[in-house]
Each structure stands twice: as C-alpha cells, then as structure tokens.
mmCIF entry with sequence, helices, sheets and N, C-alpha, C, O atoms, coordinates in Angstrom:
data_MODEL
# 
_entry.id   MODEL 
# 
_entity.id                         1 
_entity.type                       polymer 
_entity.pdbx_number_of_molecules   1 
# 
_entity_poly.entity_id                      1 
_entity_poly.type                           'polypeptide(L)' 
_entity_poly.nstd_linkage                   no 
_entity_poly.nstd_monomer                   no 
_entity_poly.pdbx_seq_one_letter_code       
;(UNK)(UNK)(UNK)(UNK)(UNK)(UNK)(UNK)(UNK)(UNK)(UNK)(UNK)(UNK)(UNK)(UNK)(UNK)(UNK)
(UNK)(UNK)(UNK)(UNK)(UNK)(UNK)(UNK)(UNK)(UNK)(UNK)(UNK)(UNK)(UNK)(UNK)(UNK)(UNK)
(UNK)(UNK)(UNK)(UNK)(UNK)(UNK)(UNK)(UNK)(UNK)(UNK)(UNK)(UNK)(UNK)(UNK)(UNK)(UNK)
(UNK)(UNK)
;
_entity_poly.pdbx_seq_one_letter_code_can   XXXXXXXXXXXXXXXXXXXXXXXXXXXXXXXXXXXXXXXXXXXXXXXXXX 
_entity_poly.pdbx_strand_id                 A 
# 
loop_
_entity_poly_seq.entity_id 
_entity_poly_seq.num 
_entity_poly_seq.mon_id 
_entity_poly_seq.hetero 
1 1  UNK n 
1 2  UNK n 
1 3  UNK n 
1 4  UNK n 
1 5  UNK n 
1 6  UNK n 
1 7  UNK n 
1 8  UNK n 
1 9  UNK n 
1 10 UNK n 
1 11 UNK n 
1 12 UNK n 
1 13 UNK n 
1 14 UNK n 
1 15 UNK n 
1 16 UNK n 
1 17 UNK n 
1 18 UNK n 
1 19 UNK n 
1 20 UNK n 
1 21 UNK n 
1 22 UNK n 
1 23 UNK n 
1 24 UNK n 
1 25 UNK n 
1 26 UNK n 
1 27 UNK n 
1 28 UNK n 
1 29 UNK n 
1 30 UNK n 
1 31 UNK n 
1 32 UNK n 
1 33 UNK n 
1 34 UNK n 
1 35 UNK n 
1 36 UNK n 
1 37 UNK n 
1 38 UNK n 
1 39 UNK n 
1 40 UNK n 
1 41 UNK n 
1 42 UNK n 
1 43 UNK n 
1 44 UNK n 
1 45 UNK n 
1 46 UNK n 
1 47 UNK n 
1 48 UNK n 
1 49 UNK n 
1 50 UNK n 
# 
_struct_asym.id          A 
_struct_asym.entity_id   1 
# 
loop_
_struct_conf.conf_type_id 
_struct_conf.id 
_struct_conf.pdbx_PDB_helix_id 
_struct_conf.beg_label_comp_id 
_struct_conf.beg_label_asym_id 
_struct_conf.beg_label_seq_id 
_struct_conf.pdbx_beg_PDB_ins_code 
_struct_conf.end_label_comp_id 
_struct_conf.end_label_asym_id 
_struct_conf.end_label_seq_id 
_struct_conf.pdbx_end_PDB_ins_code 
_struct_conf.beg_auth_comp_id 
_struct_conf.beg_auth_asym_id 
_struct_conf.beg_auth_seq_id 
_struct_conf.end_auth_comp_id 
_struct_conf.end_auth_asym_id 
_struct_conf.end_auth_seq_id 
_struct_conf.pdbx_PDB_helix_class 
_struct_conf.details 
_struct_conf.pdbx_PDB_helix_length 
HELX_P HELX_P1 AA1 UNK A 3  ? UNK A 16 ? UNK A 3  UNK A 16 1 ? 14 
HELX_P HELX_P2 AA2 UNK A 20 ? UNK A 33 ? UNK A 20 UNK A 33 1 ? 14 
HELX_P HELX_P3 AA3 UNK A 38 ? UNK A 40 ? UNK A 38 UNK A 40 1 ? 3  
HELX_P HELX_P4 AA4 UNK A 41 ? UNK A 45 ? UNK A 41 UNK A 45 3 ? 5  
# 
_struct_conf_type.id          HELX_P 
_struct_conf_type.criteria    ? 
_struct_conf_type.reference   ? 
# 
loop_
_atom_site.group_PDB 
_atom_site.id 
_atom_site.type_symbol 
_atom_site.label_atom_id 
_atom_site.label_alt_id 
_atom_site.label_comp_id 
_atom_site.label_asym_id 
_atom_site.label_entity_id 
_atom_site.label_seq_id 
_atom_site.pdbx_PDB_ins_code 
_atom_site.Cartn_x 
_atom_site.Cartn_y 
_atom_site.Cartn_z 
_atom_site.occupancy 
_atom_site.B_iso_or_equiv 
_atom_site.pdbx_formal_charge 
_atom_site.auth_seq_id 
_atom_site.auth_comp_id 
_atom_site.auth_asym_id 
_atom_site.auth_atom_id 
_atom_site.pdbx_PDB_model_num 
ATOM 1   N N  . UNK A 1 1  ? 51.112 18.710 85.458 1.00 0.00 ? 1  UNK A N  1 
ATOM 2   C CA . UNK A 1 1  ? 49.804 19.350 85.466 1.00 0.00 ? 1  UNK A CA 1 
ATOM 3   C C  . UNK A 1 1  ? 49.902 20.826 85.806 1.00 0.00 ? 1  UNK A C  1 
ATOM 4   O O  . UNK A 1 1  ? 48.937 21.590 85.775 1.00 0.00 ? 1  UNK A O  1 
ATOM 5   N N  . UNK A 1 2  ? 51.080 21.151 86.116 1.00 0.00 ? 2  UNK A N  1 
ATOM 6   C CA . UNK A 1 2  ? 51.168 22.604 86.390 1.00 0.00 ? 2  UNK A CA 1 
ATOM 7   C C  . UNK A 1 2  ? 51.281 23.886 85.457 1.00 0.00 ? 2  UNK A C  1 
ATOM 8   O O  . UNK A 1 2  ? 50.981 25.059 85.680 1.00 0.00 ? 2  UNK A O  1 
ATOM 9   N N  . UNK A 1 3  ? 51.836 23.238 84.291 1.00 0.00 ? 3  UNK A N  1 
ATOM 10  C CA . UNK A 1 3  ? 51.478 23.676 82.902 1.00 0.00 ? 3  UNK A CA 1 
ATOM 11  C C  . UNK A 1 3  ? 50.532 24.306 81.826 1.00 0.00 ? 3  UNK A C  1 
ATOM 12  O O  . UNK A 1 3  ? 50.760 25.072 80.890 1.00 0.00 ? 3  UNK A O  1 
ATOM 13  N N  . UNK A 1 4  ? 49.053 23.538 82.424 1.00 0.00 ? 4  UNK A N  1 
ATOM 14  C CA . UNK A 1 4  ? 48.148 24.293 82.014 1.00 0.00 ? 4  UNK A CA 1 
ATOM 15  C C  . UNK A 1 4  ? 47.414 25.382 82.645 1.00 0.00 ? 4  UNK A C  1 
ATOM 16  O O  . UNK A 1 4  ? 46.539 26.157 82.258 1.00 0.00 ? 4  UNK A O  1 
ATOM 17  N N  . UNK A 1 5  ? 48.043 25.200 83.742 1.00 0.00 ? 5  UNK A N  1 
ATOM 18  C CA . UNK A 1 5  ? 47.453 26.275 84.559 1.00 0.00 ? 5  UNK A CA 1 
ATOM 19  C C  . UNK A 1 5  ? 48.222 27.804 84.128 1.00 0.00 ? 5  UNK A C  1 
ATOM 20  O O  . UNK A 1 5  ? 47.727 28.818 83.637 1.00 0.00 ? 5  UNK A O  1 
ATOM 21  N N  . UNK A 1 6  ? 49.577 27.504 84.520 1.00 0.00 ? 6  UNK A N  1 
ATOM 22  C CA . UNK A 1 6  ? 50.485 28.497 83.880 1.00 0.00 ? 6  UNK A CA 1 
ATOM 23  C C  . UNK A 1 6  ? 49.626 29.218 82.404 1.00 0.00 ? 6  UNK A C  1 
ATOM 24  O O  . UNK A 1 6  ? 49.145 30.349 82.328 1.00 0.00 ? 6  UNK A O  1 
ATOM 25  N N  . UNK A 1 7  ? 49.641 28.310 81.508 1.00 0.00 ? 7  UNK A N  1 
ATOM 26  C CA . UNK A 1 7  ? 49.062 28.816 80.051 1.00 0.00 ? 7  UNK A CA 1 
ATOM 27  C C  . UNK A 1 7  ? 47.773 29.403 80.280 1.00 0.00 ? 7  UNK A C  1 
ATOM 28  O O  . UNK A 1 7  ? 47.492 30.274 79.456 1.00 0.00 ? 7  UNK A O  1 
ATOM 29  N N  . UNK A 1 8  ? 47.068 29.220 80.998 1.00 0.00 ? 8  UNK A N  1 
ATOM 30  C CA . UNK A 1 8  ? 45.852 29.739 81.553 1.00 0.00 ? 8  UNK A CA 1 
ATOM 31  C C  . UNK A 1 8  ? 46.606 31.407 82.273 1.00 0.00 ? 8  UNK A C  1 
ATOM 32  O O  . UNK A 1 8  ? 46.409 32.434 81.623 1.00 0.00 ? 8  UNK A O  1 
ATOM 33  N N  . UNK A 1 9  ? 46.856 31.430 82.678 1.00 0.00 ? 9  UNK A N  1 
ATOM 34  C CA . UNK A 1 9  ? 46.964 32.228 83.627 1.00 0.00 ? 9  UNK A CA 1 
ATOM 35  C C  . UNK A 1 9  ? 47.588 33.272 82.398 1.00 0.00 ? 9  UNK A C  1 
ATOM 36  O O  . UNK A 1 9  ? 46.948 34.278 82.092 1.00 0.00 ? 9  UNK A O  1 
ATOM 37  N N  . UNK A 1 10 ? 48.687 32.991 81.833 1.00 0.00 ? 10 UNK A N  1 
ATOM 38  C CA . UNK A 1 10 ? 49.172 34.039 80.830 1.00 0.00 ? 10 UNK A CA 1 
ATOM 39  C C  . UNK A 1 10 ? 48.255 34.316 79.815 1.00 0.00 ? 10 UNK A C  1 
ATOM 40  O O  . UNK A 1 10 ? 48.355 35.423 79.285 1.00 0.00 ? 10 UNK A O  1 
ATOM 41  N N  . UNK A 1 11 ? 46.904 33.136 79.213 1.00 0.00 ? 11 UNK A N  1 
ATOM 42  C CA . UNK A 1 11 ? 45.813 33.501 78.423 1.00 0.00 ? 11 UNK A CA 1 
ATOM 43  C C  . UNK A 1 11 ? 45.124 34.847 79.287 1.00 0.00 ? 11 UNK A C  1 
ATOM 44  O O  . UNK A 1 11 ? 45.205 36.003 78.871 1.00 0.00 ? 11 UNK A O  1 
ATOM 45  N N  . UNK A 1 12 ? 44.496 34.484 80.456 1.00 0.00 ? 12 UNK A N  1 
ATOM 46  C CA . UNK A 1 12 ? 43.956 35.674 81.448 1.00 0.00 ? 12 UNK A CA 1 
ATOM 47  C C  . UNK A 1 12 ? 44.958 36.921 80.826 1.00 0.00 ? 12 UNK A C  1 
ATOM 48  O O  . UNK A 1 12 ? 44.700 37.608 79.838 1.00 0.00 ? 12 UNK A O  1 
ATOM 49  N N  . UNK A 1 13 ? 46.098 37.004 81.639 1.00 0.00 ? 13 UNK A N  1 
ATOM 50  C CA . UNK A 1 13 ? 46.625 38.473 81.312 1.00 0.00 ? 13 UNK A CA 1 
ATOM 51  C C  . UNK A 1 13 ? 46.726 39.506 80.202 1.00 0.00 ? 13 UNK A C  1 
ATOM 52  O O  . UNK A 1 13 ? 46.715 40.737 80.199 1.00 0.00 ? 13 UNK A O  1 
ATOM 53  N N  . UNK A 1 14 ? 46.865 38.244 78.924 1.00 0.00 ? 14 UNK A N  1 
ATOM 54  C CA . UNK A 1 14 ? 46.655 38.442 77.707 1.00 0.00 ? 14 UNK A CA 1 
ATOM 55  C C  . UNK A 1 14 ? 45.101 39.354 77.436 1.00 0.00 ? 14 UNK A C  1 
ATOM 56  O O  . UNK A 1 14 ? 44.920 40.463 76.934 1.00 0.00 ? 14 UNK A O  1 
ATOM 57  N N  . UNK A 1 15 ? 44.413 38.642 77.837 1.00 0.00 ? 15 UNK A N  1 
ATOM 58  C CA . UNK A 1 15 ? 42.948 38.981 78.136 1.00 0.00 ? 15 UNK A CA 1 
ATOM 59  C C  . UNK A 1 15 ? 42.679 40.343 78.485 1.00 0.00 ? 15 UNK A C  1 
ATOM 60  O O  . UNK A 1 15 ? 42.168 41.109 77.668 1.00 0.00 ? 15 UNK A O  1 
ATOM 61  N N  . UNK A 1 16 ? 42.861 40.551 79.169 1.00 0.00 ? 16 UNK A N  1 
ATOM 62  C CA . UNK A 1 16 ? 43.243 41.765 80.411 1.00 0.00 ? 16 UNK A CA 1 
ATOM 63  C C  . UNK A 1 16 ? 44.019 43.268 79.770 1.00 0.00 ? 16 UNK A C  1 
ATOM 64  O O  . UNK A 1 16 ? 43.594 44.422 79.833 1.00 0.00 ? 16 UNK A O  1 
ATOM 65  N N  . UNK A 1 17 ? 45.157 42.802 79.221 1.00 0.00 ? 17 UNK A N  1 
ATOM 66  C CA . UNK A 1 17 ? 45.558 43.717 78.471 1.00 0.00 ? 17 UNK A CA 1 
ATOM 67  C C  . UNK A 1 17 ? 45.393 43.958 76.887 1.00 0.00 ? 17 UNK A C  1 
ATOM 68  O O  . UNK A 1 17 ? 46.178 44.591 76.181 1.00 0.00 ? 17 UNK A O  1 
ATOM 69  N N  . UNK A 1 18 ? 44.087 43.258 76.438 1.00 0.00 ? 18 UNK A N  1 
ATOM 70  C CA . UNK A 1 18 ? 43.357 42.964 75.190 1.00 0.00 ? 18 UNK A CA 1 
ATOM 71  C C  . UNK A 1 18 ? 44.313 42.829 74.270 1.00 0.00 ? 18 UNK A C  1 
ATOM 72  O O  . UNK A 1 18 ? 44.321 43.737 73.438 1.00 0.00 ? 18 UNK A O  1 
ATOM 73  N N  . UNK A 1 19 ? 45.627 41.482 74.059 1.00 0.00 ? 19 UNK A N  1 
ATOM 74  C CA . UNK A 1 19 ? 45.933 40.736 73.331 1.00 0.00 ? 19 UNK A CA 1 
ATOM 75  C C  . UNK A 1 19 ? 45.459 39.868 72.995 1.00 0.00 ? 19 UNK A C  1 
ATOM 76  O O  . UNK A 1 19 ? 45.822 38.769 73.416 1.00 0.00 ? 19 UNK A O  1 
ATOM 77  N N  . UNK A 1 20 ? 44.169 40.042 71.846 1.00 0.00 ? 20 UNK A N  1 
ATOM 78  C CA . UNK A 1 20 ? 43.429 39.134 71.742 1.00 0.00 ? 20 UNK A CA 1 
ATOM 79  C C  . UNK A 1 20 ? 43.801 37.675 71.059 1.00 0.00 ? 20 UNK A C  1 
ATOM 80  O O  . UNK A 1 20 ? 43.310 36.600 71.401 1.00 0.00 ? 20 UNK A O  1 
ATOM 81  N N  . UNK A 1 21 ? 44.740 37.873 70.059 1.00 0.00 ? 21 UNK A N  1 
ATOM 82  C CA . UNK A 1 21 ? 45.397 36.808 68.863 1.00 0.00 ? 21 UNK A CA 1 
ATOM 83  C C  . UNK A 1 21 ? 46.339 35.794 70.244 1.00 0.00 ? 21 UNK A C  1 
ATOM 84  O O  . UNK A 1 21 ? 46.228 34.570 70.306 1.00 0.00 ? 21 UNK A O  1 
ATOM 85  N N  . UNK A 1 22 ? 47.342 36.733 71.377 1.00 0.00 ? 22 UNK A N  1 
ATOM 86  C CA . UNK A 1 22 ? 47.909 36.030 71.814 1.00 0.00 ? 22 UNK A CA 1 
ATOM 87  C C  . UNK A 1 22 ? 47.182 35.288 73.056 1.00 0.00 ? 22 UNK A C  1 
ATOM 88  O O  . UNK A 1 22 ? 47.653 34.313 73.642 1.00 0.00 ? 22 UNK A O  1 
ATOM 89  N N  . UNK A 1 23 ? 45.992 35.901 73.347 1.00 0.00 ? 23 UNK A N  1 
ATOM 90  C CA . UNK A 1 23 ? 45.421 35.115 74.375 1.00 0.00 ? 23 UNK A CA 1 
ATOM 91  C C  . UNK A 1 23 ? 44.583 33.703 73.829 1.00 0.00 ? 23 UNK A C  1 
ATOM 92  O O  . UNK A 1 23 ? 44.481 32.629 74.421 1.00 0.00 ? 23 UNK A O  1 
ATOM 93  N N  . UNK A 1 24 ? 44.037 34.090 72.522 1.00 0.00 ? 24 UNK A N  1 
ATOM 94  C CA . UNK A 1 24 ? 43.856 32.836 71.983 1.00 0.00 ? 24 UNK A CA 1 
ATOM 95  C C  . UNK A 1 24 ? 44.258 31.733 71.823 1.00 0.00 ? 24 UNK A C  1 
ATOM 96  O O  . UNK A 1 24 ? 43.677 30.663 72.000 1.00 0.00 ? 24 UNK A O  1 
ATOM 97  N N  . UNK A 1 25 ? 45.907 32.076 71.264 1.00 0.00 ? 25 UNK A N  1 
ATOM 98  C CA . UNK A 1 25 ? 46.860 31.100 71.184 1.00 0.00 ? 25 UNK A CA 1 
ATOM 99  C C  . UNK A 1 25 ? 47.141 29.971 72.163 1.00 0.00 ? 25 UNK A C  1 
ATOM 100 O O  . UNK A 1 25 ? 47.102 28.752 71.996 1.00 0.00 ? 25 UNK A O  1 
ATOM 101 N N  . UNK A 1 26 ? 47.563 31.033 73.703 1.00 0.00 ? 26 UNK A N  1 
ATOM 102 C CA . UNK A 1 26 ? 47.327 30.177 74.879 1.00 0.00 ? 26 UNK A CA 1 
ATOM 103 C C  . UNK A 1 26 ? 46.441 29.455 75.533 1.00 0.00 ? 26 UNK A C  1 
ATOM 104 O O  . UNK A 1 26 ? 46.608 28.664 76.461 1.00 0.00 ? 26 UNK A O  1 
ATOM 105 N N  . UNK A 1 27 ? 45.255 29.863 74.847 1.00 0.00 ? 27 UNK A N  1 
ATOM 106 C CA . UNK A 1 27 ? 44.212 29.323 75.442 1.00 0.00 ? 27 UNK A CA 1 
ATOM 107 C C  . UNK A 1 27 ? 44.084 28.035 74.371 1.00 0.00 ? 27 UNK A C  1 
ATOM 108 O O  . UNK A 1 27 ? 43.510 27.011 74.742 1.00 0.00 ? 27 UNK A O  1 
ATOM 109 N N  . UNK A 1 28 ? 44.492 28.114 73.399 1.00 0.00 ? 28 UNK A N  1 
ATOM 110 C CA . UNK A 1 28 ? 44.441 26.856 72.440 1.00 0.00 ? 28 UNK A CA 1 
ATOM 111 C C  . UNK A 1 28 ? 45.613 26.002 73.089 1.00 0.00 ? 28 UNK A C  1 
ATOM 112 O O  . UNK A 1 28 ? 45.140 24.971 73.567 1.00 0.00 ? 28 UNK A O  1 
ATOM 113 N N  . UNK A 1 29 ? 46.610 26.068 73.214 1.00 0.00 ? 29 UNK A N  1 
ATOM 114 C CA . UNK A 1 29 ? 47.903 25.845 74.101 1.00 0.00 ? 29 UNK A CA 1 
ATOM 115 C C  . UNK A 1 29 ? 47.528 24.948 75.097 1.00 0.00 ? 29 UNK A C  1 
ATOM 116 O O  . UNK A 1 29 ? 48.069 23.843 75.134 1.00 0.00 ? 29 UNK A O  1 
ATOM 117 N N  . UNK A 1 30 ? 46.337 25.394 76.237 1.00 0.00 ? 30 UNK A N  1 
ATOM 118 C CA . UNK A 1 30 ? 46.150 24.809 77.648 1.00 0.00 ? 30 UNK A CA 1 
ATOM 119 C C  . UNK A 1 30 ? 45.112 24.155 77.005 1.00 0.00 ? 30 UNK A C  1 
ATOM 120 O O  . UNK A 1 30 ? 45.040 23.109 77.650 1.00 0.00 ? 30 UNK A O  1 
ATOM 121 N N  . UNK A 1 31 ? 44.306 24.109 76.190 1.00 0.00 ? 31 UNK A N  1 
ATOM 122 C CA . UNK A 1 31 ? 43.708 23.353 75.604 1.00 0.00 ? 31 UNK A CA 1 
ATOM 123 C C  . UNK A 1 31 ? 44.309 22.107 75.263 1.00 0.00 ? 31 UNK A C  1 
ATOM 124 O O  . UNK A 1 31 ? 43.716 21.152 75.765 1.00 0.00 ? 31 UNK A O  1 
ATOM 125 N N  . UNK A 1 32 ? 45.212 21.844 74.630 1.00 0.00 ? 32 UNK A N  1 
ATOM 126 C CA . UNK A 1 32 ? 46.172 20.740 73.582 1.00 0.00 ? 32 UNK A CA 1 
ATOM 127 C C  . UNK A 1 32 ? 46.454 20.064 75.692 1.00 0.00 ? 32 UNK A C  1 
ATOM 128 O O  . UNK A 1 32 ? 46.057 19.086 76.326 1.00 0.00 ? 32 UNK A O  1 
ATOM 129 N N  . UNK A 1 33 ? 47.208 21.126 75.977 1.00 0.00 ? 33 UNK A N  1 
ATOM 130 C CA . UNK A 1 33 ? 47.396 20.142 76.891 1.00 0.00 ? 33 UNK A CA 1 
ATOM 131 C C  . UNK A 1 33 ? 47.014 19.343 77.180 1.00 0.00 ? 33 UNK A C  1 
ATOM 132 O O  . UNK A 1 33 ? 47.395 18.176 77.093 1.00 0.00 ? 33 UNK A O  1 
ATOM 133 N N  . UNK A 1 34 ? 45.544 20.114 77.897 1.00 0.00 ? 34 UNK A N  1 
ATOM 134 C CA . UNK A 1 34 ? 44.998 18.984 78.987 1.00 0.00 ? 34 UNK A CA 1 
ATOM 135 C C  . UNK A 1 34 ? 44.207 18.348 78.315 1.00 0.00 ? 34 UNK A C  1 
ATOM 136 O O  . UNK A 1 34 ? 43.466 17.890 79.184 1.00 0.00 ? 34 UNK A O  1 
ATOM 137 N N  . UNK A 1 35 ? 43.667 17.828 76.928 1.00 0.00 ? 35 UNK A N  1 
ATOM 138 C CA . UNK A 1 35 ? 43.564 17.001 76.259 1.00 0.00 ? 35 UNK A CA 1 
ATOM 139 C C  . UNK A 1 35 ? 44.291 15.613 75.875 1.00 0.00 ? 35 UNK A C  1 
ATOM 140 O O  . UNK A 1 35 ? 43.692 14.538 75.828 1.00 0.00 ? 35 UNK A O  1 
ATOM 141 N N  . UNK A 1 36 ? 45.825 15.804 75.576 1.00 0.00 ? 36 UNK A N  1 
ATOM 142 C CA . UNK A 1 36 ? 46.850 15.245 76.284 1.00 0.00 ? 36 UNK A CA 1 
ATOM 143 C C  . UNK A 1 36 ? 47.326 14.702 77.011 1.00 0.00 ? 36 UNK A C  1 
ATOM 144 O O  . UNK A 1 36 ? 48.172 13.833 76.799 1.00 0.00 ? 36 UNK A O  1 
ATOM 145 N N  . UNK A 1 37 ? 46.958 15.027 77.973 1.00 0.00 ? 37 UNK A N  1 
ATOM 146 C CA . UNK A 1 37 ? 46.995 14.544 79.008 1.00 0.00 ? 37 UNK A CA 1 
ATOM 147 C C  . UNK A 1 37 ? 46.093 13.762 79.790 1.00 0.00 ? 37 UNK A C  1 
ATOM 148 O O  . UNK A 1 37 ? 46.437 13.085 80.759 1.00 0.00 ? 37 UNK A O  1 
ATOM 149 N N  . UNK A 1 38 ? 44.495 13.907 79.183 1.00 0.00 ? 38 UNK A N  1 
ATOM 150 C CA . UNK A 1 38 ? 43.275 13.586 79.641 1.00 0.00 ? 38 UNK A CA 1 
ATOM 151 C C  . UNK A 1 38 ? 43.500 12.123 78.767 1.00 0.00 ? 38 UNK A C  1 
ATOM 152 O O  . UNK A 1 38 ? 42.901 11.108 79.122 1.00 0.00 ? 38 UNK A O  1 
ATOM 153 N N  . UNK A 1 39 ? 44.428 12.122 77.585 1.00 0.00 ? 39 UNK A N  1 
ATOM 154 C CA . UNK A 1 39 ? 44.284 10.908 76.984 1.00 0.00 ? 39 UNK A CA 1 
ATOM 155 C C  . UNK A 1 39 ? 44.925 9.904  77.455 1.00 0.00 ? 39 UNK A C  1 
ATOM 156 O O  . UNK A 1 39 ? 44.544 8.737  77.367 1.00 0.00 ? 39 UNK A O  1 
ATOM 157 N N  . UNK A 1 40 ? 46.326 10.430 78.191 1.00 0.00 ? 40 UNK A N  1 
ATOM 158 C CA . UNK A 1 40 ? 47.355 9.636  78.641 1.00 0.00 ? 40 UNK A CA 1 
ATOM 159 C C  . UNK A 1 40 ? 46.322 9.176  79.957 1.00 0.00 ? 40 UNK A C  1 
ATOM 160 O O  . UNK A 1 40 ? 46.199 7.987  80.251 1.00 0.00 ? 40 UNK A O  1 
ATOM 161 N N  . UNK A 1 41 ? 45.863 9.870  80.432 1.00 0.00 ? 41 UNK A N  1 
ATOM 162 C CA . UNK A 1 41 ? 45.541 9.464  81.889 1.00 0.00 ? 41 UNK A CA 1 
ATOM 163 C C  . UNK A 1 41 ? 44.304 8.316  81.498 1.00 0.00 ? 41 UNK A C  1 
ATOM 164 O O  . UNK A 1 41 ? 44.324 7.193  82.003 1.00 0.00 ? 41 UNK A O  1 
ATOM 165 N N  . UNK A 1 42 ? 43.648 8.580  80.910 1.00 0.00 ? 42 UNK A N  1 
ATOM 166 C CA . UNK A 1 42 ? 42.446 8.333  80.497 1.00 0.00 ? 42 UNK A CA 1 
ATOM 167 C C  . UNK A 1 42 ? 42.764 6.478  80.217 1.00 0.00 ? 42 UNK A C  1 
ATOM 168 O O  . UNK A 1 42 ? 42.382 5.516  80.884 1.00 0.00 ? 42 UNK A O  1 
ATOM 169 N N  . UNK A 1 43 ? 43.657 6.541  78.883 1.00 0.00 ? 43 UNK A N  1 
ATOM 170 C CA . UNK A 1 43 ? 44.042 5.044  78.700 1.00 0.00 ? 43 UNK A CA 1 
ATOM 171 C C  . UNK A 1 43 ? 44.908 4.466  79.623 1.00 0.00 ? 43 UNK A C  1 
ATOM 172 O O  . UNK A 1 43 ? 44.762 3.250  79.744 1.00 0.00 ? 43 UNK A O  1 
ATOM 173 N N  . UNK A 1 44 ? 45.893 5.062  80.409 1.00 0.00 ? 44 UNK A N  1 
ATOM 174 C CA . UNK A 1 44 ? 46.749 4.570  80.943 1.00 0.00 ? 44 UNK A CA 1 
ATOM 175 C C  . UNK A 1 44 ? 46.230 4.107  82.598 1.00 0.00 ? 44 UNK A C  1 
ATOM 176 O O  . UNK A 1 44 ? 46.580 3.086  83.190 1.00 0.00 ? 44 UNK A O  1 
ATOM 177 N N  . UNK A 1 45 ? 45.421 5.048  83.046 1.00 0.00 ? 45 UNK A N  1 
ATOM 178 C CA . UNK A 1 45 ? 45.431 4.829  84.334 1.00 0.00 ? 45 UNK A CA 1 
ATOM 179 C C  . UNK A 1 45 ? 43.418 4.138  84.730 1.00 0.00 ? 45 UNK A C  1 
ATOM 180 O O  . UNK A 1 45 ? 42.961 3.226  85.418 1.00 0.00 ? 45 UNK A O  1 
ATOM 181 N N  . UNK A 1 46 ? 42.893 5.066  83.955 1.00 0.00 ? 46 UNK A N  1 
ATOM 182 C CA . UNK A 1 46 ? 41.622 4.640  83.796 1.00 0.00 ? 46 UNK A CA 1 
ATOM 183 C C  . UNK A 1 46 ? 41.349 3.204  82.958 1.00 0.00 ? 46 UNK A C  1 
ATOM 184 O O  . UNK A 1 46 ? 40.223 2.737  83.132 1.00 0.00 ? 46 UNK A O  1 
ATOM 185 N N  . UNK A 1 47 ? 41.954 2.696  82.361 1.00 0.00 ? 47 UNK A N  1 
ATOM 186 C CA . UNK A 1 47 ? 42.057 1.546  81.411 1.00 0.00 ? 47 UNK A CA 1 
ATOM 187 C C  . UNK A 1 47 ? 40.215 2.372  80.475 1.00 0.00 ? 47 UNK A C  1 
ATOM 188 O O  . UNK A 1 47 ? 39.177 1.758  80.718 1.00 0.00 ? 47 UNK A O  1 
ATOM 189 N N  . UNK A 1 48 ? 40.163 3.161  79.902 1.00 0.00 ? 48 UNK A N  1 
ATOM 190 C CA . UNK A 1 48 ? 39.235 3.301  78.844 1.00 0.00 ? 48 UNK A CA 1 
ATOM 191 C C  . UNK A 1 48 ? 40.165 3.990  77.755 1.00 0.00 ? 48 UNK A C  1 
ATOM 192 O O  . UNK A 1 48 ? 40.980 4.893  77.565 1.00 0.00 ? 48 UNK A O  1 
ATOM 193 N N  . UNK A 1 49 ? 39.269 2.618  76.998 1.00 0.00 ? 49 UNK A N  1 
ATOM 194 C CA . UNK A 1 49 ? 39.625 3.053  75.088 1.00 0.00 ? 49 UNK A CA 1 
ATOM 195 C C  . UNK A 1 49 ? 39.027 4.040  74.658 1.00 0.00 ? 49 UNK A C  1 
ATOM 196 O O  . UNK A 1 49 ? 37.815 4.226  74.766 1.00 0.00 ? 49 UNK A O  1 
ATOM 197 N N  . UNK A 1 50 ? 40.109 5.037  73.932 1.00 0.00 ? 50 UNK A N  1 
ATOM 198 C CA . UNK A 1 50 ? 39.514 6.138  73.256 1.00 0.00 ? 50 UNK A CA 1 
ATOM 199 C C  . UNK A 1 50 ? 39.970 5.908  72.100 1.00 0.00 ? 50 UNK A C  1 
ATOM 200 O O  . UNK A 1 50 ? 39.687 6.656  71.164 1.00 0.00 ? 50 UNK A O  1 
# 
C-alpha cells in the first residue's frame, strides 16, 4: 500500500513543476493501483463479488 502513495506524491511534484502529461500519467498509475488492490481486498478479504 505504500505504492500509491509514492505515485501520488511524484503526480503532486509533477504538478508543481507543471508537467502536466507526466503528472497525469501518475495519477492514472495510483489510480490502477488502488483499484487493484481495492479488488483484491474487496473479494478476498471482504468476501464481496465484484
């Protein structure tokens, strides 16, 4: 879980120094993640079908 935070954090800087294409990217990036991960957790630990 420490992962999306990271990608977050480099989207911000990106941000900041108005790389706009590459802050997108990351922010699509920490996106995928924690989607990903929301699924694994989601079926695996929550027992709900997605």
């Amino acid at each position: 879980m420490f992962l999306p935070f990271v990608t977050a954090l480099l989207a911000t800087v990106c941000i900041w120094y108005e790389r706009r294409t590459l802050a997108l990217s990351f922010t699509g990036i920490t996106l995928l993640i924690l989607l990903a991960w929301f699924q694994f957790h989601a079926t695996t630990h929550l027992n709900i079908s997605l």
